[in-house]
MIDOSE-1310 file (N, C-alpha, C; in nm, 2 decimals, decimal comma, always signed):
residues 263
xxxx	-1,02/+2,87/+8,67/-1,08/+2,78/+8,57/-1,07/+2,82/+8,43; -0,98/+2,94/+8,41/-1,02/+3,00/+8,28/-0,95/+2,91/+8,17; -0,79/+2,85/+8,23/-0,76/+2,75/+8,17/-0,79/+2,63/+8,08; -0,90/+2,59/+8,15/-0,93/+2,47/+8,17/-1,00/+2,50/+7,99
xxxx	-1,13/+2,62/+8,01/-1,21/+2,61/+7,94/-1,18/+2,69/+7,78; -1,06/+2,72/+7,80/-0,99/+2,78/+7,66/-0,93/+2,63/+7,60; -0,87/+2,54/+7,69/-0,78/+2,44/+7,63/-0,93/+2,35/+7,60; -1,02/+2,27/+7,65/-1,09/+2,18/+7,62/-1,18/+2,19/+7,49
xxxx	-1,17/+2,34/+7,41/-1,24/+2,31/+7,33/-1,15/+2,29/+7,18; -0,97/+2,32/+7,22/-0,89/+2,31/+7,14/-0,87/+2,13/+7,12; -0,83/+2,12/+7,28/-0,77/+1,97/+7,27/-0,88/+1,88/+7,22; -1,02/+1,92/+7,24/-1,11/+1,82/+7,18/-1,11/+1,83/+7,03
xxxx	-1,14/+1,93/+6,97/-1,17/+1,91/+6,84/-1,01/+1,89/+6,76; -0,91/+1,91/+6,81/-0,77/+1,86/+6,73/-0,77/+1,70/+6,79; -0,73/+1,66/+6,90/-0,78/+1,48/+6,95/-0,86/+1,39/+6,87; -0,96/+1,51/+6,83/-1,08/+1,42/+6,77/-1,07/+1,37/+6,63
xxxx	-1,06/+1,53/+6,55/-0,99/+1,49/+6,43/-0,86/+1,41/+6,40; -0,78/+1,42/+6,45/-0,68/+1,31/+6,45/-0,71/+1,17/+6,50; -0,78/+1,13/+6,56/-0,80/+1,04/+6,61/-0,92/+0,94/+6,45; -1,00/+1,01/+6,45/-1,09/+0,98/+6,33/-1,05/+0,99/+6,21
xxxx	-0,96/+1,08/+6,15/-0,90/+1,09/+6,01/-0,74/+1,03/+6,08; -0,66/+0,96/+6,12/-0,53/+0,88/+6,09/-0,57/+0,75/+6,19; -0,65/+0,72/+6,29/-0,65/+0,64/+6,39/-0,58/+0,60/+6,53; -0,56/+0,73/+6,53/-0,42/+0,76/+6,62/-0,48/+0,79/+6,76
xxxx	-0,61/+0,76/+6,78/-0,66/+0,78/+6,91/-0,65/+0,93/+6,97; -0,58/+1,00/+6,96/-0,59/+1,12/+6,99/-0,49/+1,22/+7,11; -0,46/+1,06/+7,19/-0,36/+1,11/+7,30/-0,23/+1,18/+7,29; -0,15/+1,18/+7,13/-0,04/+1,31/+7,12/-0,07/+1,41/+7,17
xxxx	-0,22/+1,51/+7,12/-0,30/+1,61/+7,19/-0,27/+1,63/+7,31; -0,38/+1,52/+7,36/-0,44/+1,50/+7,47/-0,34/+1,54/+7,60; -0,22/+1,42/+7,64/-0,14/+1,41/+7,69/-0,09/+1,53/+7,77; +0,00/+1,62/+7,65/+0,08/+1,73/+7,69/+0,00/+1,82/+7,71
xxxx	-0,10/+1,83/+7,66/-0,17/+1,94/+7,68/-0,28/+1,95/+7,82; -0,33/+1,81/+7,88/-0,38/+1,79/+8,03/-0,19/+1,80/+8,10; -0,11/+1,76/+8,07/+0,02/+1,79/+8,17/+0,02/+1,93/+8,18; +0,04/+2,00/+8,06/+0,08/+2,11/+8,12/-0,10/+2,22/+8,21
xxxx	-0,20/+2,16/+8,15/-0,27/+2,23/+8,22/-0,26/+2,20/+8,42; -0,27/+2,06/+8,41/-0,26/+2,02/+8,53/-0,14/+2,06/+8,65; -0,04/+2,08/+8,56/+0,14/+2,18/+8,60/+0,06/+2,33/+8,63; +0,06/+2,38/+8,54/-0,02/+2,49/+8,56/-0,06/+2,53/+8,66
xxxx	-0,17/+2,42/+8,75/-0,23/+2,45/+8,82/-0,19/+2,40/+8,94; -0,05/+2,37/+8,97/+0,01/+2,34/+9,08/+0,06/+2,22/+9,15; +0,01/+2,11/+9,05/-0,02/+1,97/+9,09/+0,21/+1,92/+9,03; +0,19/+1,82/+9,09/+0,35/+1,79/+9,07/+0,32/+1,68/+8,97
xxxx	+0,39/+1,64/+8,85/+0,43/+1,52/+8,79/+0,41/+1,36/+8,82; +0,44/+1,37/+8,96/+0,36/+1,22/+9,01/+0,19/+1,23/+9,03; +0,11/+1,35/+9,02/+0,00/+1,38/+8,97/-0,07/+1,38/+8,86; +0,06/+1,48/+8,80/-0,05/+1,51/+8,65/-0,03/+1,49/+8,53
xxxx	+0,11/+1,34/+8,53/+0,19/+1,26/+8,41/+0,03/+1,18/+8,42; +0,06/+1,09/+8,55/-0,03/+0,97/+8,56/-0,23/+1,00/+8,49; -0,25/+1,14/+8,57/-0,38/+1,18/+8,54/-0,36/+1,22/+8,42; -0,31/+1,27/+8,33/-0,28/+1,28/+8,16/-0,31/+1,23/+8,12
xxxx	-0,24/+1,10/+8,15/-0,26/+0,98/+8,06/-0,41/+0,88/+8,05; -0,41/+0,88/+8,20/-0,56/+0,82/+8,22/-0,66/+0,88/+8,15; -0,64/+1,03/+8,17/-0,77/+1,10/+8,12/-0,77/+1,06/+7,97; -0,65/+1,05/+7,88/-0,66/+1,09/+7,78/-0,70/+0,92/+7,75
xxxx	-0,69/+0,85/+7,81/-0,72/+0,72/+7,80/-0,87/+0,70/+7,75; -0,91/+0,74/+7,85/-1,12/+0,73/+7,86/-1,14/+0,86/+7,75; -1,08/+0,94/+7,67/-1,08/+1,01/+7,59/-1,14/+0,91/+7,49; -1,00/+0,86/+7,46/-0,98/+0,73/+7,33/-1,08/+0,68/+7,30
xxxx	-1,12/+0,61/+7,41/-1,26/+0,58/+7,42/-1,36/+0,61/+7,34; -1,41/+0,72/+7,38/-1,49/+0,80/+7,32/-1,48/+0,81/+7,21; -1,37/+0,86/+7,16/-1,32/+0,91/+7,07/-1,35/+0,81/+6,94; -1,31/+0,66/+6,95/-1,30/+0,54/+6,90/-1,44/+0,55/+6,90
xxxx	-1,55/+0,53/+6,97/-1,69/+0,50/+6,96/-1,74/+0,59/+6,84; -1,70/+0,67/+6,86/-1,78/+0,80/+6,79/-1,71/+0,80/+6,56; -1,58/+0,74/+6,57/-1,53/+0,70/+6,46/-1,57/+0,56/+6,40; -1,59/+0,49/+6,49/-1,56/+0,36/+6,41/-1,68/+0,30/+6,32
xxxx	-1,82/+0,32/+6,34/-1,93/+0,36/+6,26/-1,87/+0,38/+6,15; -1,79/+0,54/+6,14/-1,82/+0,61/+5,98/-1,68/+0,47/+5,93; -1,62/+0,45/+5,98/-1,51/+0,34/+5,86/-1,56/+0,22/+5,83; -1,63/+0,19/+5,91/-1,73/+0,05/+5,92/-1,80/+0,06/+5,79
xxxx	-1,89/+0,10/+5,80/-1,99/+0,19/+5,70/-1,91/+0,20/+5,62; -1,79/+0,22/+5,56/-1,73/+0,26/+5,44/-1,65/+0,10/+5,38; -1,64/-0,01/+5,49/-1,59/-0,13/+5,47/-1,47/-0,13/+5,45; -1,42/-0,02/+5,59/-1,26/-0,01/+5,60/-1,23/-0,08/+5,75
xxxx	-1,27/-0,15/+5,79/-1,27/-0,21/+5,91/-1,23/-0,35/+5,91; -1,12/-0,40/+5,90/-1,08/-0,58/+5,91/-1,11/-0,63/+6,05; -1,21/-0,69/+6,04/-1,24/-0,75/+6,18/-1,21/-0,93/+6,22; -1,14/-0,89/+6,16/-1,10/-1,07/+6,16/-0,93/-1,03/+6,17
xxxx	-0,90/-0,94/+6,13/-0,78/-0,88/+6,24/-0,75/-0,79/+6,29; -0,88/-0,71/+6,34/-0,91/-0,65/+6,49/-0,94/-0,77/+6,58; -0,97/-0,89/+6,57/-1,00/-1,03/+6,68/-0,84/-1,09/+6,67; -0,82/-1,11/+6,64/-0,64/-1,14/+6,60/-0,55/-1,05/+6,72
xxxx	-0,56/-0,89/+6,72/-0,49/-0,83/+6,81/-0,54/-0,80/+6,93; -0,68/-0,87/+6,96/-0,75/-0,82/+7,04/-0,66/-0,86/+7,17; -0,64/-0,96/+7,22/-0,61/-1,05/+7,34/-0,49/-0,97/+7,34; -0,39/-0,99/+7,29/-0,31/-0,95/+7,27/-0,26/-0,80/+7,35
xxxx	-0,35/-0,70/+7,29/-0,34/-0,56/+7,34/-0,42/-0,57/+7,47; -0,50/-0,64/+7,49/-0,56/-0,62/+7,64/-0,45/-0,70/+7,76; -0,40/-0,72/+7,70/-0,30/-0,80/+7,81/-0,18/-0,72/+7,80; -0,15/-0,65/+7,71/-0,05/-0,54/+7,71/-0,06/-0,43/+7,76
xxxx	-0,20/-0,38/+7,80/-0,26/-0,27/+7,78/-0,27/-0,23/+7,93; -0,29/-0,35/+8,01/-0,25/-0,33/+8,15/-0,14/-0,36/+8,22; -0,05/-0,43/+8,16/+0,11/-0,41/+8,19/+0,18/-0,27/+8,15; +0,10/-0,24/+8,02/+0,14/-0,05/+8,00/+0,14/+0,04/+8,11
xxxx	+0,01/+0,08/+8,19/-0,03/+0,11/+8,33/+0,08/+0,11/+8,43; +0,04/-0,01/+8,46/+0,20/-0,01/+8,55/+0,31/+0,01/+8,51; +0,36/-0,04/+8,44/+0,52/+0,05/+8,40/+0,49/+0,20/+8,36; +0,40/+0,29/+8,32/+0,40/+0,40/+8,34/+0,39/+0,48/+8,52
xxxx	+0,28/+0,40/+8,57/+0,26/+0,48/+8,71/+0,42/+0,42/+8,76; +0,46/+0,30/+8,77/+0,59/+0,28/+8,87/+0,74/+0,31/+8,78; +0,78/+0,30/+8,71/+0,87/+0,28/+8,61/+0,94/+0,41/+8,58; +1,09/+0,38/+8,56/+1,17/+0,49/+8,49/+1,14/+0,48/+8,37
xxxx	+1,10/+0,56/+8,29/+1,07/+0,61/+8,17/+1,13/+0,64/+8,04; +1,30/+0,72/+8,13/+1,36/+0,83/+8,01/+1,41/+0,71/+7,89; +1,48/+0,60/+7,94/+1,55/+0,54/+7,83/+1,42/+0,46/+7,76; +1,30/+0,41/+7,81/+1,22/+0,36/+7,72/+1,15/+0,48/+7,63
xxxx	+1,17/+0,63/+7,66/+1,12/+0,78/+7,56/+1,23/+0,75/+7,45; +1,32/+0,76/+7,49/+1,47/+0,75/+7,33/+1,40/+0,66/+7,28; +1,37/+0,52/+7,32/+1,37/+0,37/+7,25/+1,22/+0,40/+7,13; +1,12/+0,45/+7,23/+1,00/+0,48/+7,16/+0,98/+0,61/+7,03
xxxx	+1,09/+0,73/+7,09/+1,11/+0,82/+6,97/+1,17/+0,74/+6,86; +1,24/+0,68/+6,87/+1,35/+0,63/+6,78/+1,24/+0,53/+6,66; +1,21/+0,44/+6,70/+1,08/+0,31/+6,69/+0,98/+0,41/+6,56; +0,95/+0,55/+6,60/+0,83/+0,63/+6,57/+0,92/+0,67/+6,42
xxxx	+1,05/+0,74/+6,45/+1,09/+0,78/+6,30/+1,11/+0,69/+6,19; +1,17/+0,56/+6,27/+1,18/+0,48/+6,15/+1,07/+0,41/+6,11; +0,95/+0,43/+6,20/+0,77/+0,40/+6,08/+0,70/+0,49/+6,03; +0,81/+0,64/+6,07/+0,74/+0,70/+6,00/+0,81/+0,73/+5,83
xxxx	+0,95/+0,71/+5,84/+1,09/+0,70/+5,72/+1,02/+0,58/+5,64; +0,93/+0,51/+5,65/+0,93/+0,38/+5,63/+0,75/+0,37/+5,50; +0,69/+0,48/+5,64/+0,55/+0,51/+5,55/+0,57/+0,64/+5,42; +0,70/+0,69/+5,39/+0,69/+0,81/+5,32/+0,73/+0,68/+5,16
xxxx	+0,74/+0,59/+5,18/+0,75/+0,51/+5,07/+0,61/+0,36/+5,04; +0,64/+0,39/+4,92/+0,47/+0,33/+4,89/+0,51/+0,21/+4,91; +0,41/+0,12/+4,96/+0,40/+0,00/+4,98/+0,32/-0,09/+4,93; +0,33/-0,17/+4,83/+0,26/-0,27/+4,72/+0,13/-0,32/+4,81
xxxx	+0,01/-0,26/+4,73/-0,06/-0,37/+4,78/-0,06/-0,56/+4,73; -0,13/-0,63/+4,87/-0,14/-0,75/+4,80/-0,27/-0,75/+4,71; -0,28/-0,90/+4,61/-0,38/-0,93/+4,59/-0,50/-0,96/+4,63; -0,49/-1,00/+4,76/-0,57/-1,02/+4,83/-0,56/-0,98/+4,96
xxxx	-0,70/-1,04/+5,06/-0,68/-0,93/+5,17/-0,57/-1,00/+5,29; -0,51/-0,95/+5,35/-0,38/-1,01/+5,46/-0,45/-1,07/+5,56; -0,40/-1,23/+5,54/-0,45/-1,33/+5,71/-0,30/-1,36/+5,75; -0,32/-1,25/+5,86/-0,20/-1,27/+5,93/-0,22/-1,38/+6,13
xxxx	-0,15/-1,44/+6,10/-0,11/-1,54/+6,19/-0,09/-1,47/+6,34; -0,17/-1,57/+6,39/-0,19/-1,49/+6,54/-0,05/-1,56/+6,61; +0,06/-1,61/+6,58/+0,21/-1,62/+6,59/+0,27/-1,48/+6,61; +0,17/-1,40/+6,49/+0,23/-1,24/+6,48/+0,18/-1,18/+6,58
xxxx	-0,02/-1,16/+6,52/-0,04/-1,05/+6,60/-0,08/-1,04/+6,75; -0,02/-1,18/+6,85/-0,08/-1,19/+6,94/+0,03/-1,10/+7,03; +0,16/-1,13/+6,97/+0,32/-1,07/+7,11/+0,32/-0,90/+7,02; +0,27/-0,91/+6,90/+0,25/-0,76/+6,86/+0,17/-0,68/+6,91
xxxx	+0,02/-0,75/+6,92/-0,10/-0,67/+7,05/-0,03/-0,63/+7,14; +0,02/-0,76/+7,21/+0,08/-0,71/+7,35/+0,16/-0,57/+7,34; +0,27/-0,57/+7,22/+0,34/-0,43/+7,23/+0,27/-0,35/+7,25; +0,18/-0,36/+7,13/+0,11/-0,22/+7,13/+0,06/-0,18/+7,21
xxxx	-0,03/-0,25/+7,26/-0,08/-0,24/+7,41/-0,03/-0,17/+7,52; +0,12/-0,26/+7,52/+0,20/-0,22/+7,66/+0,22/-0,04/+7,63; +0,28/-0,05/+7,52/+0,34/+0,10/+7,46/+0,24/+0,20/+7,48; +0,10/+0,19/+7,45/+0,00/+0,24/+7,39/-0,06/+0,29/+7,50
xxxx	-0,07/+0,21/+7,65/-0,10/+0,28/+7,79/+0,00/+0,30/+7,87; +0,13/+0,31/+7,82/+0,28/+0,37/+7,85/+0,22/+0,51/+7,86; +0,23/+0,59/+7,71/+0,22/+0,69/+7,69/+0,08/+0,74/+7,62; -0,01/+0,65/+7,68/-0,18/+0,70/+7,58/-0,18/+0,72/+7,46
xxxx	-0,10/+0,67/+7,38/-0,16/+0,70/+7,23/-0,27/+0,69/+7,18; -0,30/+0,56/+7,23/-0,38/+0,50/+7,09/-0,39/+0,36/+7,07; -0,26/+0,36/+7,01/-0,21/+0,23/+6,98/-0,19/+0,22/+6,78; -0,25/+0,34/+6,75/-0,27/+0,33/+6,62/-0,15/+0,35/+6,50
xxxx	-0,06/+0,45/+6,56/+0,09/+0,47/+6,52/+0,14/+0,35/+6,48; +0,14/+0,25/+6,57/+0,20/+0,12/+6,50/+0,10/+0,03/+6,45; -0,04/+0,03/+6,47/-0,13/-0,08/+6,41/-0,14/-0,05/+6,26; -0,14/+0,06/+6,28/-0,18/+0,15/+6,09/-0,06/+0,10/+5,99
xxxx	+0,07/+0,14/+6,04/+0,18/+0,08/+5,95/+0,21/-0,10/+5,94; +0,21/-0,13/+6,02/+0,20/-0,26/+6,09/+0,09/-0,36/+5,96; -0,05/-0,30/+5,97/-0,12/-0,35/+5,90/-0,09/-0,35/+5,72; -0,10/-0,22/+5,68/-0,03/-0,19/+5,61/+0,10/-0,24/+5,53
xxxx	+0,20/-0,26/+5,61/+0,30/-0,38/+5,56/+0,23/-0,54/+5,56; +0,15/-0,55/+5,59/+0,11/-0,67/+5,57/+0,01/-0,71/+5,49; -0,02/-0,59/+5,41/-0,11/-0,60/+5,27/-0,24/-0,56/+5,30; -0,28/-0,48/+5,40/-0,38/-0,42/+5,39/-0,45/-0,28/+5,33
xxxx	-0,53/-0,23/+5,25/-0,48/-0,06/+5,20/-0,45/+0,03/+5,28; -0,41/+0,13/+5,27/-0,40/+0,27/+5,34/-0,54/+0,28/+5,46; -0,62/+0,32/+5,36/-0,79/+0,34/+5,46/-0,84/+0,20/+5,51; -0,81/+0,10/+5,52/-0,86/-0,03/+5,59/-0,76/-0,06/+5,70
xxxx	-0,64/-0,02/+5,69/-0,52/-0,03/+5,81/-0,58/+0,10/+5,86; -0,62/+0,20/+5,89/-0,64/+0,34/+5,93/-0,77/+0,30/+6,07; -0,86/+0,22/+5,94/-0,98/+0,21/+6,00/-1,01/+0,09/+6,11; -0,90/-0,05/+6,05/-0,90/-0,08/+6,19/-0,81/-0,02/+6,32
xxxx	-0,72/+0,05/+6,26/-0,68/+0,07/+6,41/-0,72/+0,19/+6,51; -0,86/+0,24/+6,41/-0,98/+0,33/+6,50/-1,01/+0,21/+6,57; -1,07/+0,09/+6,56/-1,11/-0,01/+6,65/-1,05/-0,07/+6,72; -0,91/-0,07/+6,72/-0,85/-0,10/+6,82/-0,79/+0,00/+6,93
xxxx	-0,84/+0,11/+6,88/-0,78/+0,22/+6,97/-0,89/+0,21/+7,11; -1,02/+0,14/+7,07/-1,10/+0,11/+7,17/-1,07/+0,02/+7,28; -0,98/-0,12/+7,24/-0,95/-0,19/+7,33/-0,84/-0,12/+7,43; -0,74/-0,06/+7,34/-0,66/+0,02/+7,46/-0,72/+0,11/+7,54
xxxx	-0,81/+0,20/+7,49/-0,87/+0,32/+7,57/-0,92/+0,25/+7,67; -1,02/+0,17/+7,68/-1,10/+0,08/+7,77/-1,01/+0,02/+7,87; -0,92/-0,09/+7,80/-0,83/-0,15/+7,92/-0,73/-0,06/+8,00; -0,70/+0,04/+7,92/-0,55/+0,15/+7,98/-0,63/+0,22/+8,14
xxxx	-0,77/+0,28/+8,03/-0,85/+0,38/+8,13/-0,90/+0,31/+8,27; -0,93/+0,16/+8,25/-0,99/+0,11/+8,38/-0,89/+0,07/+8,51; -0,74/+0,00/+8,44/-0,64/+0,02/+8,51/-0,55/+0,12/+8,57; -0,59/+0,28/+8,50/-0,54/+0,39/+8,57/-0,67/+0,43/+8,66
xxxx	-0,76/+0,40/+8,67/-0,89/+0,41/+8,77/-0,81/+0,31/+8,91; -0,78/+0,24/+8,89/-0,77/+0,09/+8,99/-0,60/+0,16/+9,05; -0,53/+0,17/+8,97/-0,40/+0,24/+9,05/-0,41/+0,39/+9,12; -0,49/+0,43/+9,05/-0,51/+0,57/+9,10/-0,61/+0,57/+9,23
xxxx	-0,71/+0,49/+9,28/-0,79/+0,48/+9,31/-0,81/+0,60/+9,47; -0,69/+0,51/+9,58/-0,65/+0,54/+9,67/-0,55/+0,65/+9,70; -0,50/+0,75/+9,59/-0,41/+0,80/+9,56/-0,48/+0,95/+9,63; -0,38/+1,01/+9,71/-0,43/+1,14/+9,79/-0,40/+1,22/+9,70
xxxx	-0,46/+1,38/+9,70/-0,38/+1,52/+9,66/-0,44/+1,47/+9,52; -0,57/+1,47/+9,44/-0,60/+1,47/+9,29/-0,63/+1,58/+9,27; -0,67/+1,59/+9,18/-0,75/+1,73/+9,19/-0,92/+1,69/+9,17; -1,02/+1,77/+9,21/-1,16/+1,77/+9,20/-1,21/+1,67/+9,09
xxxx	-1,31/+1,60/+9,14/-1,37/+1,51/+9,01/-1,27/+1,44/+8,96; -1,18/+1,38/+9,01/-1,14/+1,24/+8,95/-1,16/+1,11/+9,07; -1,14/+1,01/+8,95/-1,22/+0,89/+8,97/-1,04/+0,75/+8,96; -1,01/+0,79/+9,06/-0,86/+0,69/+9,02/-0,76/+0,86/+8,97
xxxx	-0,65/+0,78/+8,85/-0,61/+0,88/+8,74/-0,70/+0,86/+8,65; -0,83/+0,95/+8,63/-0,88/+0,97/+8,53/-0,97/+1,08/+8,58; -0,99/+1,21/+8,53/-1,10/+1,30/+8,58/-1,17/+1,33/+8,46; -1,29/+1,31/+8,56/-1,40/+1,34/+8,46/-1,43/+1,45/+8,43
xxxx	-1,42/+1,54/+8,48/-1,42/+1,69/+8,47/-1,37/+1,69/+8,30; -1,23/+1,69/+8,31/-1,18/+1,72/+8,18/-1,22/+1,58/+8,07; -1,26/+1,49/+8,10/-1,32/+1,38/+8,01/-1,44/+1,44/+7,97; -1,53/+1,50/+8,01/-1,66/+1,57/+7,97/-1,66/+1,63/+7,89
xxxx	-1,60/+1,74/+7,93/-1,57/+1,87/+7,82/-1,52/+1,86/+7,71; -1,39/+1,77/+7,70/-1,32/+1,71/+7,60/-1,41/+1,63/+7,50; -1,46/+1,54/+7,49/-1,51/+1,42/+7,44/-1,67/+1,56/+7,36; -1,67/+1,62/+7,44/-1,82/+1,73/+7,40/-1,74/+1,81/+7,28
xxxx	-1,64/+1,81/+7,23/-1,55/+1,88/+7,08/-1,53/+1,77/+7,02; -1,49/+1,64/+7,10/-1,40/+1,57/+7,01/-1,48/+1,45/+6,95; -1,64/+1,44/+7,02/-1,73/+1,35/+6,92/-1,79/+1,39/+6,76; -1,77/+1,51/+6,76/-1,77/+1,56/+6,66/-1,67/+1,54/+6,54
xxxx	-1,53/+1,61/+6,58/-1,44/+1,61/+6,50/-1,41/+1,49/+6,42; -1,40/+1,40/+6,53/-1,35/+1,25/+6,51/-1,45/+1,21/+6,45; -1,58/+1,21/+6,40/-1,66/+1,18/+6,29/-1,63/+1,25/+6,18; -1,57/+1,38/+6,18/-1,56/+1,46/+6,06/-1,44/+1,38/+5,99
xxxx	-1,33/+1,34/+6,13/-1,19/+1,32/+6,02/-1,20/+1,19/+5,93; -1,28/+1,10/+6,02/-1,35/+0,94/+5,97/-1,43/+0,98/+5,87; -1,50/+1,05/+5,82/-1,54/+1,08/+5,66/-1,46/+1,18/+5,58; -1,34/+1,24/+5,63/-1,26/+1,30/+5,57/-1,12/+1,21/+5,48
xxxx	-1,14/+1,10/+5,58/-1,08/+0,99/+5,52/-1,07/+0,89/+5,42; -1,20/+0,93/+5,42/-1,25/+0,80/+5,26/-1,25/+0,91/+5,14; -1,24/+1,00/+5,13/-1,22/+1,12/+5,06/-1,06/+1,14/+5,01; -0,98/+1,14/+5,07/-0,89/+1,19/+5,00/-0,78/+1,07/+4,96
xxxx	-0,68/+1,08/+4,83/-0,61/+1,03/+4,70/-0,56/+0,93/+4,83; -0,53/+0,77/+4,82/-0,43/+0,67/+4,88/-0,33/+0,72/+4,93; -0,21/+0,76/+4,83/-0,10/+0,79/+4,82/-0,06/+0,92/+4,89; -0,19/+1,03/+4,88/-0,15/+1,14/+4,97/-0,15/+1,13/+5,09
xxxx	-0,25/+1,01/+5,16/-0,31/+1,04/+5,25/-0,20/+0,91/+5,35; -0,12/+0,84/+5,25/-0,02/+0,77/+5,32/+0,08/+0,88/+5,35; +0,10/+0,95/+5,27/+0,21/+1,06/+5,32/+0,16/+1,17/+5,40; +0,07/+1,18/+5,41/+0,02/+1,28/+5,57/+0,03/+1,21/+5,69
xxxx	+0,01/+1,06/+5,67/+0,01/+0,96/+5,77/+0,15/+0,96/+5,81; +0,27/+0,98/+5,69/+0,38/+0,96/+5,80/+0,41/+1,10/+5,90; +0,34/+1,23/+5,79/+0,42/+1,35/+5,83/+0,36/+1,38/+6,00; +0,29/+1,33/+6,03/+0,19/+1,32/+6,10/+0,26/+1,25/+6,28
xxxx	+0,36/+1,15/+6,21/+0,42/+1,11/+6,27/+0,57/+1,19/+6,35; +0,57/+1,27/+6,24/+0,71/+1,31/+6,27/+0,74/+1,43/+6,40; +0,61/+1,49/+6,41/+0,58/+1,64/+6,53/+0,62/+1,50/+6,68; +0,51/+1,41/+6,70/+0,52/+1,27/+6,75/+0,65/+1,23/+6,82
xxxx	+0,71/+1,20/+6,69/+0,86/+1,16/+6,70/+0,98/+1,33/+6,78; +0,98/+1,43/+6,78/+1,01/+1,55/+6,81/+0,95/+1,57/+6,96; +0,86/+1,55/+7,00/+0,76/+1,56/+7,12/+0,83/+1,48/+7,22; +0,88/+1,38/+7,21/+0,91/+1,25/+7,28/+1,08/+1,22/+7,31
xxx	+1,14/+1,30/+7,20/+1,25/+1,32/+7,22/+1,30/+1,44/+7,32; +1,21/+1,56/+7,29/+1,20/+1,66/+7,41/+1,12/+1,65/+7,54; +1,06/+1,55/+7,52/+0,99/+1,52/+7,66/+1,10/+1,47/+7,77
């Protein structure tokens, strides 16, 4: 167990903070870091890809509850296009699921590294705001939820990677594109985590305390660092210069983009 309890108090408070200061849900962390503990510990890849993800899913969760307050509160939250992606990503969110638990992977990892550099090449340059706030057309954000969605419980992110730029190009500021897609990082965590519960359910050979692919064991301990953090990075947020904090946002991207190409 000595594993377990060196990694949970790293992976929570780095998940957290990232998750609350960029909106990125936290599962870059999360992910590799329950795979390799779960490898570690003897479990094979049709084990402890699928339980990774799940876990880091009901992370998100959390993780999302505990942020979306402080951006609210700051009136960086577009909720009139958080309802816009909503449908959208919940119906993507459980077609994500399954093509991760059943699905070949490697060529959709190139397609998704590739996708990640060029938004992240894309956010190292400033982007005009509008004059007013962006009503974007549910034409857009309904088959774009779904991406995200699908993509977003592929590999647990979040979903935020692409909501943040996404908004952003569509005239929203820096910290209001950030802040909704802390709120949307909820609908994926919720929809991703309940459907890796429901495919995992019947699944022999887990390890202790899990519930489907999701264990609560490491959802506990985790979420007990990362309710914290993820409040610190969401008021760390409204604090620092536009312009810098777009360019942390891409560089931020780019370890992301490197991770997925060697995965």
């Amino acid at each position: 167990m000595t594993i377990e309890f060196i990694l949970y108090p790293l992976i929570g408070i780095v998940s957290g903070f990232l998750a609350g200061f960029f909106g990125v849900g936290g599962g870059l962390v999360i992910v590799p870091s329950l795979h390799f503990m779960y490898s570690s510990l003897g479990y094979s890849d049709d084990v402890s890809i699928p339980l990774s993800l799940g876990t880091a899913l009901s992370c998100i969760v959390f993780n999302s509850i505990s942020a979306i307050p402080v951006h609210d509160a700051n009136k960086n939250v577009s909720w009139r296009n958080f309802s816009k992606l909503l449908f959208g990503i919940c119906l993507g969110g459980i077609l994500g699921a399954f093509i991760s638990v059943n699905a070949e992977k490697e060529l959709f990892k190139n397609i998704f590294a590739f996708f990640i550099l060029l938004v992240s090449l894309r956010m190292f340059f400033k982007i005009k705001d509008r004059a007013t706030s962006s009503d974007i057309s549910s034409f857009i954000t309904v088959p774009f939820g779904s991406f995200v969605g699908t993509v977003s419980t592929t590999f647990a992110i979040g979903g935020g990677i692409f909501i943040g730029p996404f908004l952003r190009l569509m005239g929203e500021t820096m910290k209001k594109a950030v802040g909704t897609s802390v709120a949307c990082t909820l609908p994926v965590g919720f929809v991703g985590a309940i459907t890796y519960i429901y495919l995992g359910y019947n699944v022999e050979g887990l390890p202790e305390y899990s519930f489907g692919y999701v264990n609560y064991l490491s959802l506990f301990f985790i979420i007990i660092f990362s309710s914290f953090s993820s409040r610190f990075g969401a008021w760390l947020t409204q604090k620092v210069n536009e312009r810098f904090f777009q360019t942390l946002y891409a560089l931020q991207l780019v370890p992301i983009f490197i991770y997925w190409v060697l995965a």
